[in-house]
C-alpha positions in Angstrom: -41.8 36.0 -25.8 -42.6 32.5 -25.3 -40.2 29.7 -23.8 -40.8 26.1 -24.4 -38.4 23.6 -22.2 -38.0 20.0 -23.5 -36.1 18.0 -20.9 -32.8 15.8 -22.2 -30.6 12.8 -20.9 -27.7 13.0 -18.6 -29.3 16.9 -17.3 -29.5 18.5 -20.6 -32.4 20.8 -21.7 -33.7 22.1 -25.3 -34.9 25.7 -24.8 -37.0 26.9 -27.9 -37.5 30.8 -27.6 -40.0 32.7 -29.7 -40.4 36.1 -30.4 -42.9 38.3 -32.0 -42.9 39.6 -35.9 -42.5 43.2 -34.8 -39.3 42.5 -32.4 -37.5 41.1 -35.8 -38.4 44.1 -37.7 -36.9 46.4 -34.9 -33.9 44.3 -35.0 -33.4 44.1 -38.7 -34.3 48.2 -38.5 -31.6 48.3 -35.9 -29.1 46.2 -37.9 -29.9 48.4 -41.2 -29.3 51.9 -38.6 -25.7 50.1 -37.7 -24.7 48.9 -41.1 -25.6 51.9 -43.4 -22.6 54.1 -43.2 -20.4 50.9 -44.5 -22.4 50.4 -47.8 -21.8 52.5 -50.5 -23.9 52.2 -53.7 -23.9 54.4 -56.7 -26.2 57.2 -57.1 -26.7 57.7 -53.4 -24.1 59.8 -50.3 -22.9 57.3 -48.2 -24.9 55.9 -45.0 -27.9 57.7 -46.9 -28.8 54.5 -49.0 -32.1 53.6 -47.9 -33.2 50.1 -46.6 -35.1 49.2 -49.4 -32.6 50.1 -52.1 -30.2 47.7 -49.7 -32.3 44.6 -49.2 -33.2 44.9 -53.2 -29.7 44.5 -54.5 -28.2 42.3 -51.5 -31.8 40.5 -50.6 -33.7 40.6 -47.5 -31.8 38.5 -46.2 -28.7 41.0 -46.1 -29.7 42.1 -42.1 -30.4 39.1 -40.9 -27.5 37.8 -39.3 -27.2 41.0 -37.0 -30.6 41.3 -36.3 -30.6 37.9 -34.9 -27.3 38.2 -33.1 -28.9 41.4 -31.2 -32.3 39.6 -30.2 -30.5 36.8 -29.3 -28.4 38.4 -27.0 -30.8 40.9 -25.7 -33.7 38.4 -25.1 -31.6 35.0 -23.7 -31.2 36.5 -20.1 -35.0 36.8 -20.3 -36.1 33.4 -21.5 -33.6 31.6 -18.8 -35.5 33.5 -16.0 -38.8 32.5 -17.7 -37.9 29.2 -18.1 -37.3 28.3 -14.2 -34.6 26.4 -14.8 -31.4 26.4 -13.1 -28.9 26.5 -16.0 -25.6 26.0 -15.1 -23.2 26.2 -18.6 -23.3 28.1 -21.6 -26.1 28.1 -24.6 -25.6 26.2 -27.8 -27.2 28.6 -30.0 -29.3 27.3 -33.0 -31.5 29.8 -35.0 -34.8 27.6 -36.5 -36.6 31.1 -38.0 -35.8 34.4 -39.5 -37.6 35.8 -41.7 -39.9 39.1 -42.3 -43.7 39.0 -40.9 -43.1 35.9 -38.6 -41.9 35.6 -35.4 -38.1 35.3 -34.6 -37.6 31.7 -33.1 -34.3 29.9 -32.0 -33.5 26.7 -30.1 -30.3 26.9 -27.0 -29.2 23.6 -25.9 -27.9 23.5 -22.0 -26.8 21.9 -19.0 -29.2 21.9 -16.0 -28.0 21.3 -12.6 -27.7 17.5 -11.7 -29.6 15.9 -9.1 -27.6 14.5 -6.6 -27.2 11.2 -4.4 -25.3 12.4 -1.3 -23.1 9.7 0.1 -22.2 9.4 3.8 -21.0 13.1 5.2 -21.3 12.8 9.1 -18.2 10.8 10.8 -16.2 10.9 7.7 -12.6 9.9 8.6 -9.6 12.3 8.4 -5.7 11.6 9.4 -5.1 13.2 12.4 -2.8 16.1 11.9 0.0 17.5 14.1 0.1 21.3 14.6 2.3 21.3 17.0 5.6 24.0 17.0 8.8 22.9 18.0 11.9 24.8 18.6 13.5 24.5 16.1 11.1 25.2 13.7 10.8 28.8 15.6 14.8 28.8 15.4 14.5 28.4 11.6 11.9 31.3 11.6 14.0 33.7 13.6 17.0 32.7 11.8 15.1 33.7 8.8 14.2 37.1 9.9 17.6 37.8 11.1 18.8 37.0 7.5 16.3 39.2 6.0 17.6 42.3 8.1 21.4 41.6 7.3 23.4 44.3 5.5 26.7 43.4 3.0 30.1 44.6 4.2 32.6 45.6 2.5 36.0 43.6 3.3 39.6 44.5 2.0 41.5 42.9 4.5 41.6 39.5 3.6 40.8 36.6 0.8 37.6 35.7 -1.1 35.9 32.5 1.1 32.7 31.1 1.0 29.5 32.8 1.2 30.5 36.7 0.3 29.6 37.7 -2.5 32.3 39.1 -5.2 32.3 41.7 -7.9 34.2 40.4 -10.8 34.8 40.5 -14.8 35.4 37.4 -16.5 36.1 36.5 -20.2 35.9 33.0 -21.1 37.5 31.0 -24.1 37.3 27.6 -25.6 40.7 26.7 -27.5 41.6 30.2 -27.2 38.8 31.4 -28.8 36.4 33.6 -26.7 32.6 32.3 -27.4 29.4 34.4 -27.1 28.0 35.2 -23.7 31.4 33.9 -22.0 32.5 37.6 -20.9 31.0 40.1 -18.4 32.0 42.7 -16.9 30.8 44.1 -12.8 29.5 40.7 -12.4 28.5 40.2 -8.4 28.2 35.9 -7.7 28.3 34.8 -4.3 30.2 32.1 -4.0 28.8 28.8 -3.1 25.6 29.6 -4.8 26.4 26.6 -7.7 25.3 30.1 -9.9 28.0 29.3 -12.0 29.4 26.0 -13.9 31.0 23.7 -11.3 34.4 24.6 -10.0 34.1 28.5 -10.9 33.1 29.8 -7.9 35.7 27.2 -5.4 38.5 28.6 -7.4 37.9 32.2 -6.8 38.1 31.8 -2.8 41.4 32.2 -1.4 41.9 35.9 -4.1 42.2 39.1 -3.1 40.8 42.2 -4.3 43.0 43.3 -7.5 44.3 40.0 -8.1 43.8 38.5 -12.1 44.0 34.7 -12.1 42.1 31.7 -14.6 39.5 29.7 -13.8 39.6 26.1 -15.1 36.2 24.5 -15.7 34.9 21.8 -18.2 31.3 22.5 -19.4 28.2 19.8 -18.8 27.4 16.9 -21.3 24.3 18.2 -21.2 24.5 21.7 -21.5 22.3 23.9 -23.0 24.9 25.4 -25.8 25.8 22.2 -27.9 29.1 23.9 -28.6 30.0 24.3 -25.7 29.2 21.3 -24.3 31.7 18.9 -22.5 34.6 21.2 -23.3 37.2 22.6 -21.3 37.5 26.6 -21.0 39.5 29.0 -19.6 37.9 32.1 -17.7 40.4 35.1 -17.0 38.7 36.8 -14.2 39.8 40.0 -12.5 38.3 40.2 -8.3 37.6 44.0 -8.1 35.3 43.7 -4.6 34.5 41.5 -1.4 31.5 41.7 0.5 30.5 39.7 3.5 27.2 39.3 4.7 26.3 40.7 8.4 23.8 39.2 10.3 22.7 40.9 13.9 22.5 39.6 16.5 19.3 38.3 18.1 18.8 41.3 21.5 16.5 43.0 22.7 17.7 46.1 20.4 17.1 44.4 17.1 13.5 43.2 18.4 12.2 46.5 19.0 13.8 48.1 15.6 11.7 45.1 13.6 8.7 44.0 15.5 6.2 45.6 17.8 7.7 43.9 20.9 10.7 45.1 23.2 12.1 41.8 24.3 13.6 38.4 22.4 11.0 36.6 24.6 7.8 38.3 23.9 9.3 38.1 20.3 9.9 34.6 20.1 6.0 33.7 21.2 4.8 35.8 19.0 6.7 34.1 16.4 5.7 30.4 18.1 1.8 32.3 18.0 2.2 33.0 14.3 3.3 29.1 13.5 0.9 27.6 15.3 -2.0 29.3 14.0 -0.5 28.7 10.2 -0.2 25.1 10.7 -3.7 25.2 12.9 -4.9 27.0 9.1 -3.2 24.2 7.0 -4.3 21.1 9.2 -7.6 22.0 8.7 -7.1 23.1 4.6 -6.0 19.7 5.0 -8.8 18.0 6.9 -11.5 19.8 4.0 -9.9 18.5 1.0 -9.7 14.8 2.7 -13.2 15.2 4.1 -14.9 16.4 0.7 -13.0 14.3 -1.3 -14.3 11.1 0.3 -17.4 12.5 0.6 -17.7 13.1 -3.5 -16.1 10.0 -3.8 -19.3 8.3 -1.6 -21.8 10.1 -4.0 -23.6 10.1 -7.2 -23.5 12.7 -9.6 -23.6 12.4 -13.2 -22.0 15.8 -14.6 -23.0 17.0 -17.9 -20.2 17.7 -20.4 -21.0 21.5 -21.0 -21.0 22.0 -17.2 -17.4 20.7 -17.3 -16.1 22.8 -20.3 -18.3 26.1 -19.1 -16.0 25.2 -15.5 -12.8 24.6 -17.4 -13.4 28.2 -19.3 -13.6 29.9 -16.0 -10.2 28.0 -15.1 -8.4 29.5 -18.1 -9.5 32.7 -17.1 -8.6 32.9 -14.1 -5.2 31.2 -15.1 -4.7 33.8 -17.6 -5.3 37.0 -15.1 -2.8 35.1 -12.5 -0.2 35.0 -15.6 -1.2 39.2 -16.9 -0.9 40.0 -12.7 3.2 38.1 -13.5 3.5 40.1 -16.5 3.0 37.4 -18.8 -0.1 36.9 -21.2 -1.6 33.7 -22.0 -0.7 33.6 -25.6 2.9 34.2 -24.2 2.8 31.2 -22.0 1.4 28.9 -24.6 4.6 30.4 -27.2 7.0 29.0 -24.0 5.4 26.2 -23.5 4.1 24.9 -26.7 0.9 24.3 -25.2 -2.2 25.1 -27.3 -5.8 26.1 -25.5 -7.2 22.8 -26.3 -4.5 21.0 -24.9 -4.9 23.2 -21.9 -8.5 22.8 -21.1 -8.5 19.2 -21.4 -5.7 19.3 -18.7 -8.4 21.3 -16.4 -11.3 19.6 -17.2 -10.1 17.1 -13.9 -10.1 20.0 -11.7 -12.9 21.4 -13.1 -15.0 18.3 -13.0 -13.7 18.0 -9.1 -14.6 21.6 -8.3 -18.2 21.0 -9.8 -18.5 17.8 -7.7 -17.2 19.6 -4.5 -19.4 22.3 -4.7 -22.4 20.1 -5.5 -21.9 17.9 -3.1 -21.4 20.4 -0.1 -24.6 22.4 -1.7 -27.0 19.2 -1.4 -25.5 19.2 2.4 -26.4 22.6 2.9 -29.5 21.9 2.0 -30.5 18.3 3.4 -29.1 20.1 7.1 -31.2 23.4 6.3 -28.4 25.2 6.6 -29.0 29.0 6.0 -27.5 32.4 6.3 -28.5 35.3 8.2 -28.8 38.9 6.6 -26.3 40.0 8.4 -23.6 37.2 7.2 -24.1 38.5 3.5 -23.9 42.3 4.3 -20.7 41.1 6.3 -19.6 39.5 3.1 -20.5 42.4 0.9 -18.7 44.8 3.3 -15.7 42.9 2.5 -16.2 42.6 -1.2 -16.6 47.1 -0.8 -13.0 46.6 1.0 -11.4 44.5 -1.3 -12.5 47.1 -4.2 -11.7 50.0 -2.3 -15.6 51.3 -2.6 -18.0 52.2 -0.4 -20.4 50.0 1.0 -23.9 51.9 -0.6 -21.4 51.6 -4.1 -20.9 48.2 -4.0 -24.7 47.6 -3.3 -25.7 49.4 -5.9 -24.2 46.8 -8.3 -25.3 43.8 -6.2 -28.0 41.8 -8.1 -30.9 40.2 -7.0 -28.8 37.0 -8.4 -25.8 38.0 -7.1 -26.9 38.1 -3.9 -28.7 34.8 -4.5 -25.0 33.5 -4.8 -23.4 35.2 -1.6 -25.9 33.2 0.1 -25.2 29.9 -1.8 -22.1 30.3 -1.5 -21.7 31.4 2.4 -24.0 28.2 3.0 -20.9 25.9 1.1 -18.9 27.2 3.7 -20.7 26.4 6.6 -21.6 23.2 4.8 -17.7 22.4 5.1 -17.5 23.3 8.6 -20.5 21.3 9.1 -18.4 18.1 7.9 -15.9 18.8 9.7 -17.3 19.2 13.3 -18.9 16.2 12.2 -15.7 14.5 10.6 -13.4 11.6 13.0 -9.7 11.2 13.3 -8.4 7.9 11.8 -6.4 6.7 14.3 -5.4 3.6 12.0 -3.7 6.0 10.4 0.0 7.7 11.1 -0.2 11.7 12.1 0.8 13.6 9.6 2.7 17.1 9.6 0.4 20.2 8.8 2.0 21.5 5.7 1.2 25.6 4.9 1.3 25.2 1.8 -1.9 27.7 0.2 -2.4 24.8 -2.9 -3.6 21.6 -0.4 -6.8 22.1 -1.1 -6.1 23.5 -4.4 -9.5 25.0 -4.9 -11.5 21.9 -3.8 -14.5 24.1 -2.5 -14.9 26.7 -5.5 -14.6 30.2 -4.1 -17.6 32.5 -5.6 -16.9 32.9 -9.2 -17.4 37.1 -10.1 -20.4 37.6 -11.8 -21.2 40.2 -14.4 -22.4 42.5 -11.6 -18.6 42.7 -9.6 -16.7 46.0 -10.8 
């Protein structure tokens, strides 16, 4: 095999891959091997036709297309190694010659990795961020906790009221006349939830278990049911059960039935510990995105289009196995939305264009500080790849590539690359101190997290 590289504008490459005479004929053998039990032709069993037969009433030409596809795909790996360039988006395929007793040549059109002109990435200016905790933020938590462990009550000794939840059936008419999906029967609401249409819910309190009564309640303008909407309707609801919600109390006992602690005050720092070190984790999610940001926005890059589209692929894909892991498939999605897949990669190709820069940018740091990784960083990363796939460690090796491991290190030396910013990075104090905000989507994929090769199982 022979690869020729002809260099392009804006970091495109022409690679023209040729292979010998005898690899054709071992493909179009191959093709003939696959196809032969589909072609039937009089006179002979079928898949016993022979090639020649084949190629003399279809042409020579009849294998072709397979053959090609299979050397192609068997010998592209290959010629990107050979060629010593640092691809970075798919091929665009173009076959120049097939044909019997000369070699097999084709042509693949890619994106090479841009140079880069690194902007200013020591003393970069970020808002200062406050991570403090106060009280009643650790109220709020607590508070929260307490109304995860609360139980429902059954009450029969007095009226409906705000906040328990009721068990009810309900028919509903519009001039007397009941209308679909207006009756229900075992129906638990809780009341001052707004879960029903306005009014429903205020003119159950004050019932009592048994009683029948009608609810009065005028549709919205707007809603969803045309027929329905802006009219007046009656509900005839029966109130067969009352429940109340319990909450315990804050005590000693209920700390040592839910936590690890025995007393409300260990519990309480622990909770105090816990916010702190979230908002510690969103500051400096927080301080990253600033910090890379205006440091892709102080260099050069110029991005060539397949590297975007190769990166807004990946995006789809990794969208679509968030929406399978929701129980919803990508087709569905686009069914609900009226979205189509070109629509939605052109709405990624921003973020794909901004997670190319990112990483770019933090990889020419990397390198211009000579950052590197020790052996034991990427068998620490490896280890955790085994855990996260429930393998063992020698299993997970096995499947770890030369390349892949080429990309654990790149990828360990972005990290450090951001933390080099940061230790490096200043607090505005022109500007007002913001609140850290938890929120996992700040830095909504700003540094690209390793992508999984070919070689991750």
């Amino acid at each position: 095999m022979s690869v020729k590289v002809e260099k392009l504008e804006h970091s495109m490459a022409k690679l023209t891959i040729e292979l010998p005479a005898e690899n054709l004929e071992k493909a179009i053998q191959g093709a003939y091997i696959k196809q032969r039990g589909r072609i039937a032709i009089p006179g002979f069993r079928k898949g016993k036709v022979p090639r020649a037969v084949i190629e003399k009433m279809y042409g020579q030409e009849v294998f072709y297309e397979d053959a090609a596809e299979s050397m192609i795909n068997e010998s592209y790996p290959d010629a990107v190694k050979e060629s010593g360039e640092d691809i970075v988006s798919k091929p665009e395929i173009a076959v120049v010659q097939v044909e019997k007793g000369k070699p097999f040549i084709y042509t693949a059109e890619v994106a090479l990795k841009p140079p880069v002109e690194l902007g200013k990435y020591k003393g970069i200016k970020v808002e200062p961020v406050d991570t403090a905790v106060t009280e009643e933020e650790i109220d709020e938590q607590i508070k929260s906790e307490l109304e995860k462990n609360s139980r429902q009550i059954d009450i029969t000794d007095r009226a409906a009221k705000n906040e328990d939840t009721v068990l009810i059936d309900y028919s509903g008419s519009v001039d007397g006349v009941k209308f679909d999906g207006g009756t229900a029967e075992d129906q638990r609401l809780t009341l001052g939830s707004h879960s029903f249409i306005d009014n429903f819910e205020e003119q159950i309190e004050g019932h009592s278990i048994g009683d029948s009564f009608d609810v009065n309640v005028t549709f919205p303008e707007e809603y969803h049911e045309k027929s329905l909407a802006g009219k007046p309707a009656v509900f005839a609801v029966k109130l067969k059960g009352i429940t109340e919600k319990q909450i315990p109390e804050l005590d000693d006992d209920f700390v040592s039935d839910v936590s690890e602690f025995d007393t409300v005050d260990e519990y309480k720092a622990d909770i105090k510990q816990t916010l702190e070190d979230k908002k510690k984790a969103a500051a400096r999610r927080k301080k990253e995105d600033e910090a890379v940001k205006a440091l892709v926005e102080d260099s050069r890059i110029e991005i060539p289009q397949p590297m975007i589209d190769t990166e807004a692929d990946e995006l789809i894909r990794n969208y679509s196995n968030r929406m399978r892991s929701q129980g919803l498939s990508l087709e569905q999605y686009m069914q609900y939305t009226g979205m189509t897949i070109d629509k939605l990669k052109d709405d990624m190709k921003d973020q794909a264009k901004l997670n190319i820069e990112s990483r770019l940018v933090l990889e020419a740091v990397a390198e211009k500080e000579g950052i590197t990784v020790a052996d034991e960083d990427i068998e620490k990363e490896i280890q955790e790849m085994a855990d996260n796939y429930g393998m063992p460690l020698d299993s997970m090796k096995s499947l770890i590539s030369e390349n892949e491991r080429k990309s654990i290190d790149t990828d360990l030396r972005v990290r450090k690359a951001v933390d080099y910013i940061i230790e490096n990075s200043k607090e505005d104090k022109t500007k007002k101190t913001v609140k850290a905000d938890d929120e996992d989507d700040l830095i909504e994929k700003k540094i690209p997290k390793r992508k999984k090769s070919k070689d991750d199982k």
